[in-house]
Every structure is written in C-alpha cells, then in structure tokens.
C-alpha positions in Angstrom: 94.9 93.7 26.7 97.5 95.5 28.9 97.8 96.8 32.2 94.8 98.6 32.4 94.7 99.2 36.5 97.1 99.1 39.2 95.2 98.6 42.8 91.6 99.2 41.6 93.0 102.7 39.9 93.4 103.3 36.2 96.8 102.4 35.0 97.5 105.3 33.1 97.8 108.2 35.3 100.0 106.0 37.4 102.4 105.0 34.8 102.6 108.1 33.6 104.7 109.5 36.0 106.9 107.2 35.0 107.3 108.1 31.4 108.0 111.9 32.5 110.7 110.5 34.8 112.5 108.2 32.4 112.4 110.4 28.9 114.2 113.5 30.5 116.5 111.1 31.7 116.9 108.7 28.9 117.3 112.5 27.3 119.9 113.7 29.1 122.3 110.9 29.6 122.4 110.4 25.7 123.4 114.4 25.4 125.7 113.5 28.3 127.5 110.3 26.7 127.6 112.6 23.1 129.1 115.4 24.3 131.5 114.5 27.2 133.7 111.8 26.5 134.1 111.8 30.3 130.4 110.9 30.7 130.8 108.4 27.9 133.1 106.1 29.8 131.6 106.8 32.9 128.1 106.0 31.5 129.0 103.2 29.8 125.7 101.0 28.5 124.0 103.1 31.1 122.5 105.8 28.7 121.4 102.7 26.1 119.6 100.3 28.9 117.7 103.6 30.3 116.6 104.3 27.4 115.5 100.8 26.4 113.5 100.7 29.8 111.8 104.1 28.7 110.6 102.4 24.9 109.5 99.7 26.8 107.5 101.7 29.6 105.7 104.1 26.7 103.6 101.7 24.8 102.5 100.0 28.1 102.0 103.6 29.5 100.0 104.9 26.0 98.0 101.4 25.9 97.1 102.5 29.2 95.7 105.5 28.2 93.5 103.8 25.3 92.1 101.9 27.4 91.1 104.5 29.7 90.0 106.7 26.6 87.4 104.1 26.3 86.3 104.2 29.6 85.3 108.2 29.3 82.9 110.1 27.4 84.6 111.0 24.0 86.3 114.8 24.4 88.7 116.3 21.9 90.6 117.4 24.2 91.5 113.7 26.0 91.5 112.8 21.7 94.3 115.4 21.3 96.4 113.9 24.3 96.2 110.2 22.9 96.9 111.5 19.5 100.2 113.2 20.8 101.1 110.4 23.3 101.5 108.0 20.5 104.2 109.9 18.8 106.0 109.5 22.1 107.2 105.9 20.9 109.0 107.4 17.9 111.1 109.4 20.0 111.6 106.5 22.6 113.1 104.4 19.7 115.2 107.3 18.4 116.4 107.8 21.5 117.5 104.1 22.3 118.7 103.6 18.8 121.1 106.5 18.9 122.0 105.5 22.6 122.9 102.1 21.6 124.6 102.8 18.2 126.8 105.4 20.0 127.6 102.7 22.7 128.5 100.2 19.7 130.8 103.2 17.8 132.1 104.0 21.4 133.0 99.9 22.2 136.4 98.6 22.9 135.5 95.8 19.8 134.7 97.9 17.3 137.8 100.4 18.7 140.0 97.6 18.2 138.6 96.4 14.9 139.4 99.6 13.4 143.0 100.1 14.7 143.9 96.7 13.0 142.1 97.2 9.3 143.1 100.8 8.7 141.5 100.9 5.1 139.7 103.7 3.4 136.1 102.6 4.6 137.7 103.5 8.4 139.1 106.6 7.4 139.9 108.7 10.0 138.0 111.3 8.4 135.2 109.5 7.2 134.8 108.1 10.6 134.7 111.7 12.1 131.8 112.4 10.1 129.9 109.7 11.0 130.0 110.2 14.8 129.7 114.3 14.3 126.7 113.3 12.2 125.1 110.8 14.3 126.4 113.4 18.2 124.2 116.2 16.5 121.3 113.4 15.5 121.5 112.4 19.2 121.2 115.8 20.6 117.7 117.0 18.5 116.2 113.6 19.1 116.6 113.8 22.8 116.0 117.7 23.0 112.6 116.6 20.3 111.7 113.5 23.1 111.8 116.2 25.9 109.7 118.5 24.3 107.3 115.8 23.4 106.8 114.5 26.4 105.8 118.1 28.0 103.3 118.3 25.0 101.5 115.6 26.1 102.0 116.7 29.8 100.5 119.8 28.9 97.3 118.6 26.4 97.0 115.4 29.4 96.2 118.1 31.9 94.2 120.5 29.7 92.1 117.2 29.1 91.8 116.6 33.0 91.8 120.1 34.6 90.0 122.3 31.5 86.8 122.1 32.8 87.2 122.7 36.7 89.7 125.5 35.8 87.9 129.1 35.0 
C-alpha cells in the first residue's frame, strides 16, 4: 500500500493540495510553451518535468484517497469524488505526453535533423500541420485537466461539507 498518512493525519487531504497546485500549473506552462515561442525557449524542459511531477503526485494523491474511502462509512457522494479523481490520471498523462513531445518537436536535435534531410516526410508543410495539430491538442487537454481537477475539487468538498452545510 501507499502513503496512506502523513504525521498521524490521512494522506489524502494533505496531498491534495498538491495536485490542485501542480495541474493548473503543469496546465498553464504547456499553453504557455504552445503558444508563445518566447515562453518556449524560456521554459525549456520546464513545462515537461512539471508536468511529469504532477502524473507522478496523482496516483499517489488518488491511492490516498482509496484508502481513506475505506476508512469511512460508504456515501455516494465521497463514491462520486473517487470516481472523478481517477480520471485525473488520464489528463495528467495527456498533459506530460504533449509537454514532452512538444519539447522533443521544439529540440535543437530534431531541429537540426530536419534542416540536413529535407525530404518530403519533413515537408515544411506537413510539418506545420503536425505541430498546429498537436498546439490545439495541447491547449484542450490542459484547459480539460483544469476543469477536471475543480470537478473533483467541487464533488471532494460536497462529500466533506454536504452535511454540516444547510
């Protein structure tokens, strides 16, 4: 099993404040690297190891969170919340992916590979397609992991608060 408490507390809770950190971010610096060439060379491998530190934090965060489930009377509302907390690794690995295959398209290598074999599989067109195709991928997965991660936000403190709340 997994880290299931930190200091005598449940685990969960505690890294989850770590997830809603790190997806907005991991978010945002892929949209920034994308859009802004700028930010792309600024950023670097930045946007790609953020984001690998976030798909590495959410199944330790969401194994968290089963165990806890397991500690609690069953509620449909906690079931909900663990339901929509493990789609948040999908996202995570979208995110990196994207991050890291932009980095790679983006890399002084792979720039200099294609300067010295201009044949039709490098097409300057053909290659403008590809990173158009895979800059818009980038943007809904990131905007998709941002709005995930408030949906579980939301149904995590529905589960918590719905019954002192009037």
């Amino acid at each position: 099993m997994g880290l299931t408490t930190i200091g005598g507390l449940p685990a969960h809770p505690l890294l989850v404040h770590l997830v809603v950190v790190l997806v907005p971010i991991s978010a945002l610096l892929l949209v920034l690297a994308v859009c802004l060439p700028a930010a792309r060379i600024r950023l670097g491998l930045v946007p790609a190891a953020i984001a690998l530190i976030t798909l590495i934090a959410v199944p330790i965060t969401t194994d968290a969170g089963e165990w806890l489930e397991k500690q609690i009377p069953e509620n449909p509302l906690v079931q909900v919340h663990a339901d929509l907390g493990d789609q948040m690794l999908f996202w995570s690995i979208g995110v990196f992916v994207l991050a890291a295959v932009w980095w790679v398209l983006h890399s002084t290598r792979l720039t200099r590979w294609r300067a010295d074999r201009p044949d039709a599989s490098t097409s300057p067109k053909l290659w403008r397609i590809v990173v158009i195709t895979i800059a818009v991928v980038s943007v809904l997965v990131a905007a998709g992991s941002i709005v995930q991660v408030y949906r579980i936000g939301e149904s995590g403190a529905k589960a918590v608060w719905n019954d002192q709340l009037g």
